[in-house]
N, C-alpha and C positions, 0 to 999 in steps of 0.2 A: 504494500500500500504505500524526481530529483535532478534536477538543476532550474538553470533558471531562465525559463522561456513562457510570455507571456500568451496565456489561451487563447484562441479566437472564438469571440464571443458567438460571431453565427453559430456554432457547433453546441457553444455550452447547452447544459441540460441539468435541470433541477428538478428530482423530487428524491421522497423514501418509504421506503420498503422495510414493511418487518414481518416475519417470517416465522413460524412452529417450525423448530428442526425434527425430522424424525429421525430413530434412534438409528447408529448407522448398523450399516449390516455387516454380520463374521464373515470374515472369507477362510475358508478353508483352505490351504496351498499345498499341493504335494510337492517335497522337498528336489530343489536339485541341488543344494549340500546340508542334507541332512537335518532339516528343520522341521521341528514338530510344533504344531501351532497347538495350543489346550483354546478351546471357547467357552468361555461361559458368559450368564447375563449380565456380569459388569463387565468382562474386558479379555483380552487374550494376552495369556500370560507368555514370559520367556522360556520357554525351554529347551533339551536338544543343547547342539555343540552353543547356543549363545546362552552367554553366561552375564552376560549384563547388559544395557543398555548401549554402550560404544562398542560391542560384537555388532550388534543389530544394525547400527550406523555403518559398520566399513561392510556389512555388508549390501544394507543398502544400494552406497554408491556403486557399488560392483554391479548390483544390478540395473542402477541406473546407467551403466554405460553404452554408448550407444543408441541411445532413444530418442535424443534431442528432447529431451523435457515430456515425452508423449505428445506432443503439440500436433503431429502429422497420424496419430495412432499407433499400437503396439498392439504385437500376439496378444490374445487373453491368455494365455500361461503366463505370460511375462509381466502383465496388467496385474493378474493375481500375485503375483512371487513379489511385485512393487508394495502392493496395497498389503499383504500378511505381512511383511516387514515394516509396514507405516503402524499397523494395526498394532505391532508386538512393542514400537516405539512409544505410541500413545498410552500405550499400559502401563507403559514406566516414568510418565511424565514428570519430571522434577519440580516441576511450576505448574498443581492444579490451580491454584487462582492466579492467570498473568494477568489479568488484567490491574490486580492490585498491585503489580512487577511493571507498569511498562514501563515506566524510566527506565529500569535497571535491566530489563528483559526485552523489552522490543523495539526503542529508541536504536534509529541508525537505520543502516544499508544493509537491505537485504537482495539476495539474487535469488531466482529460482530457479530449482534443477529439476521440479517435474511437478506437471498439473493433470485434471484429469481432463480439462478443456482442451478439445481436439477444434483442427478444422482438416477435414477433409472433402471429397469428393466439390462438386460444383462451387463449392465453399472458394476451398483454397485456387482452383481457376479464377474464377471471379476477383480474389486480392491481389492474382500474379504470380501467384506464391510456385508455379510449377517452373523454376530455373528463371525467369525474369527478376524477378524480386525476391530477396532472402531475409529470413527473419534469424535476428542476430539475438546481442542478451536482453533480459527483460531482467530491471532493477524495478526493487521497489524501497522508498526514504520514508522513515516513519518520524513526523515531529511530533512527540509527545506534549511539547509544551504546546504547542497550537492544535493539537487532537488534527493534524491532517496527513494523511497519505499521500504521496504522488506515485505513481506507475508508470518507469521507463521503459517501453516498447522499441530498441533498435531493427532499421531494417538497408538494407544498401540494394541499389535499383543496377542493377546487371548496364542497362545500354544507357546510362548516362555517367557514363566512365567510373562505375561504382559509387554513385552519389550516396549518399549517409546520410540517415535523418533519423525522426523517431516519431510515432505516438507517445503522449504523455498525457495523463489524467488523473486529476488533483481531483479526489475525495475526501471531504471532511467523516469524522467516525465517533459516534459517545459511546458510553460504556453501558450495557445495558443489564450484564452479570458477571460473573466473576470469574472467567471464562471470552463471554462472549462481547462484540461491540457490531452496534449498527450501522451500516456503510451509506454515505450519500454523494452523490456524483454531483459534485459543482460546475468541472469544465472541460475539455477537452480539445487539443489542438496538435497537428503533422507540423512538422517543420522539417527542411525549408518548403517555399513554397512549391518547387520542382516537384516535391514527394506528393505533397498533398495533392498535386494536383492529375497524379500517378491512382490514387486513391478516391480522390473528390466524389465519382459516380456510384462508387461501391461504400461511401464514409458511414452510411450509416450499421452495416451488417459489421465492418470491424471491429464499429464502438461497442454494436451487440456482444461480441466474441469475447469482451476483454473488460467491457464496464463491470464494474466490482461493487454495485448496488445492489443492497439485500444486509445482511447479516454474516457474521463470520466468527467462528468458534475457534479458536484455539486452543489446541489438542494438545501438544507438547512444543516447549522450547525450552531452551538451554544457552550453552553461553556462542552457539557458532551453528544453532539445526533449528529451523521451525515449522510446525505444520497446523494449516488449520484445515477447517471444513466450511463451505458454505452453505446458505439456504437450495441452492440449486444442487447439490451434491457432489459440486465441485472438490475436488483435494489439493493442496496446495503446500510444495514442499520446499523452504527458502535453505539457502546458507546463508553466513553473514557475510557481509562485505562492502570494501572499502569506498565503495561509489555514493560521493554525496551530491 
């Protein structure tokens, strides 16, 4: 939910959304090293060769290699061995209440290494996304003292000599439990103009893709790993990082 580029107000877009989470679902994973997932109705435990919470984590990333964040889609073997590993994380959550933490716990620069938000099929034609245009990192800067998000979207446009640009969209967020905070979309604007205008016909189905209005749970973080959930059943899994 970073830098400093001001929105273009034709785009902005204001309201909010709140949402009942339902409770999320077990995934069962059969191992491919040796991972035994236990369910039950509060949470899925560690067990098997991971022995604590930073097992789970390297193993994580191993499995997030190669997937490019899921953004394009992944196997559902690979979907599940993600999500039973995000699931065995959240059970061991260091910080049940972050939201009483966010100074200390969620203030700064995050980056994401994997979401459940796809674009495929006519989707991703329609943005360019098929070798014309490439979707780069996506940061996200959390200012705690101002309760506001931004989400840096990079992308470089193949036949305008690699042009560089970004979506960026500043959400303001309150705190609704101890746990969770309510997202509202203030603004939204491509830069430079070259890109947006790369985009302009399609602008509004990307804002669709990537606006982060609704609500969002935060499941587990720590001092460098964060993962929430949203009302849409989105998953959402950051590092930290030094992008302000």
């Amino acid at each position: 939910m970073a830098a400093s580029l001001l929105p273009n107000p034709s785009f902005a877009t204001h309201r909010c959304l709140s949402f009942k989470r339902s409770e999320p679902t077990i995934i069962r994973i059969r191992p491919t090293h040796a991972i035994s997932v236990r369910a039950s109705s509060a949470n899925t435990s560690i067990t098997g060769e991971y022995k604590n919470a930073n097992d789970v984590k390297i193993a994580l990333y191993q499995a997030l290699e190669g997937v490019d964040r899921g953004i394009f889609g992944i196997k559902s073997a690979k979907k599940s061995e993600i999500e039973g590993l995000v699931e065995m994380l959240e059970s061991q959550n260091p910080t049940p209440e972050p939201t009483t933490q966010l100074q200390d716990k969620v203030d700064g620069g995050w980056k994401l290494v994997y979401s459940t938000i796809t674009i495929l099929g006519s989707k991703r034609t329609k943005l360019g996304l098929r070798g014309f245009i490439d979707l780069g990192d996506f940061f996200q800067i959390i200012n705690v003292s101002e309760e506001k998000a931004v989400n840096v979207i990079k992308f470089n446009a193949r036949g305008f000599s690699m042009l560089s640009g970004q979506l960026k969209i500043v959400a303001s967020y309150k705190i609704s439990s101890k746990s969770r905070v309510d997202i509202t979309l203030e603004s939204s604007s491509i830069t430079p103009d070259q890109l947006m205008g790369l985009f302009e016909k399609n602008y509004d189905l990307l804002l669709k893709i990537f606006n982060p209005e609704g609500w969002l749970e935060i499941t587990y973080v720590d001092e460098s790993l964060r993962i929430g959930r949203d009302d849409k059943g989105n998953i959402f899994v950051l590092e930290r990082s030094d992008q302000n």
